[in-house]
N, C-alpha and C positions, 0 to 999 in steps of 0.2 A: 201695839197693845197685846198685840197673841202672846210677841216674846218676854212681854214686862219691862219693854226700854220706858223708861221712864224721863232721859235727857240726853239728846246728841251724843254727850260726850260718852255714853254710856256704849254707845254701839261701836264694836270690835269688827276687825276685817274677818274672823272668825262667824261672828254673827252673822255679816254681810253675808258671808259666802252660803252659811244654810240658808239664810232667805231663798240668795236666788236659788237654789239646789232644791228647795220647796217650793218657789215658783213654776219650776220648769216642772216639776212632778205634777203640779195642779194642772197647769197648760195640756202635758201629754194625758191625763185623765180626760178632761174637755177634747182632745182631739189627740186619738193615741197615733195619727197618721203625721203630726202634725212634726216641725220643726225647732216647736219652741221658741221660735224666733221674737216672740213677742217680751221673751227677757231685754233684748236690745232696750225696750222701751224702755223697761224698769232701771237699767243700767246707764240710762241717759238721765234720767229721771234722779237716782240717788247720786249720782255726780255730782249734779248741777245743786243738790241740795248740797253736798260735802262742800263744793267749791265755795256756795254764799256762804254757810258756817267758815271755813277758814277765814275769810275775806271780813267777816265780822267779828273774828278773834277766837270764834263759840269752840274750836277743835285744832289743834294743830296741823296735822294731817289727815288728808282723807284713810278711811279705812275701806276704801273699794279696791281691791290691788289688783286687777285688770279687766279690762274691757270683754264685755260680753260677746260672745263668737259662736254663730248658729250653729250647728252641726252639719247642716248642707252648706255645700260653695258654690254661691249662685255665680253662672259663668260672667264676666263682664265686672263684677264689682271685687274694689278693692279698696281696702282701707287705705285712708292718707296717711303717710308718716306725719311726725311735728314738724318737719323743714317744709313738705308741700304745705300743711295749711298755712306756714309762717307764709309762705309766697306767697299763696291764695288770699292772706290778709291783707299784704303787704301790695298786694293789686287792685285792691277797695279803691274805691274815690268816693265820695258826697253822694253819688247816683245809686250807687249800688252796696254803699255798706250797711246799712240797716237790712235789707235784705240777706246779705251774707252774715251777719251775727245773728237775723234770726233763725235761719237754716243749722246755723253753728251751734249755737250757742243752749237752743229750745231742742233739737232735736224731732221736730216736727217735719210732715211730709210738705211736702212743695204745698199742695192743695189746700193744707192747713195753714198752711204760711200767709199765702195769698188772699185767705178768707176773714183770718184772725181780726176781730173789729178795736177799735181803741178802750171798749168798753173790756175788755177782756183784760184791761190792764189795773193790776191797784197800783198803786204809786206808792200807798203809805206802808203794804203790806209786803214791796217790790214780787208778789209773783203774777204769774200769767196764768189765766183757767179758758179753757175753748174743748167745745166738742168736734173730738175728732171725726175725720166724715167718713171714714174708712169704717169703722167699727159703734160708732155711735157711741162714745164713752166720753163723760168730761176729764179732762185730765187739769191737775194745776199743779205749776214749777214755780220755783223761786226764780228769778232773773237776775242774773250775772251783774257785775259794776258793771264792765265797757256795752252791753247789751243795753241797758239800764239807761246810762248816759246818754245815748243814740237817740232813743225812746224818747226821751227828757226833752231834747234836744228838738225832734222832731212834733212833738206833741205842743211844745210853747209855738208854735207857730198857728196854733186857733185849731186845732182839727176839732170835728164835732164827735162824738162819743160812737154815733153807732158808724162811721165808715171805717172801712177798712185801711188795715196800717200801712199796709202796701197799694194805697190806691189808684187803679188802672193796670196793677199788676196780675195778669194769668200767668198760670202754671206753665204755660207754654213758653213766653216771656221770660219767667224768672229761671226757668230751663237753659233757656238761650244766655241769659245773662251770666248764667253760674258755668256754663258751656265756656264761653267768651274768658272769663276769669280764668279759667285750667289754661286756657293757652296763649297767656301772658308769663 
């Protein structure tokens, strides 16, 4: 609304890029000590919305042309190339792949993941809305096909609206599970 997009198709990698380039300016105003780091989110966030427009025809290509990169290098983390997460997929089974497409695919922290209830899901509208517990904000994404189908998949078998999607799953657990995944 600020910039006058008026239809997906309308938004340029150009565009994109002043967003985030205005986001991180808001961010360091709010916190001039700060990392910025909270772009990550937004840059998962407008992915996931380019990926369902392609997927529904609405855009040809994304116009995000690269991923968001903090300006601090937190020691220990490292981005996955596309061949690890292909492994990392490609090591899913039944038990464990709903979980790894909703860590993939949502961009949500483990504790979010874990907590997300079925009620947080529209079906007709395919996104997901949950307040995050880090920061206390709602946030809502669109949800991917192969996310989507999982969901589908796993929701026809009766679950009740308010449990959780992941249930009996901690952060501790889905820690350990995504742990186990990397070293296969």
């Amino acid at each position: 609304i600020q910039n006058g997009v008026k239809a997906l198709a309308d938004v340029t990698s150009s565009r994109v890029d002043a967003y985030l380039v205005q986001r991180k300016a808001e961010m360091l105003l709010k916190n001039p000590k700060g990392s910025g780091r909270g772009l990550s989110t937004a840059s998962v966030v407008l992915s996931m919305i380019f990926e369902m427009a392609k997927t529904e025809g609405v855009i040809q290509s994304s116009p995000l042309r690269s991923k968001f990169r903090s300006d601090t290098n937190r020691e220990g983390a490292e981005p996955f190339t596309p061949e690890e997460m292909d492994r990392l997929s490609s090591a899913t089974d039944d038990s464990n792949r709903l979980s790894f497409l909703l860590l993939r695919r949502t961009g949500m922290r483990g504790s979010d993941v874990t907590s997300v209830t079925w009620s947080a899901i529209n079906f007709e509208t395919k996104t997901l809305t949950w307040v995050t517990k880090k920061r206390r904000v709602t946030v809502t994404i669109p949800i991917v096909q192969d996310l989507m189908e999982a969901l589908v998949s796993e929701y026809e078998m009766g679950k009740p609206a308010g449990e959780p999607v992941l249930f009996g799953t901690t952060r501790a657990k889905l820690y350990k599970m995504m742990a186990r995944l990397g070293e296969l």
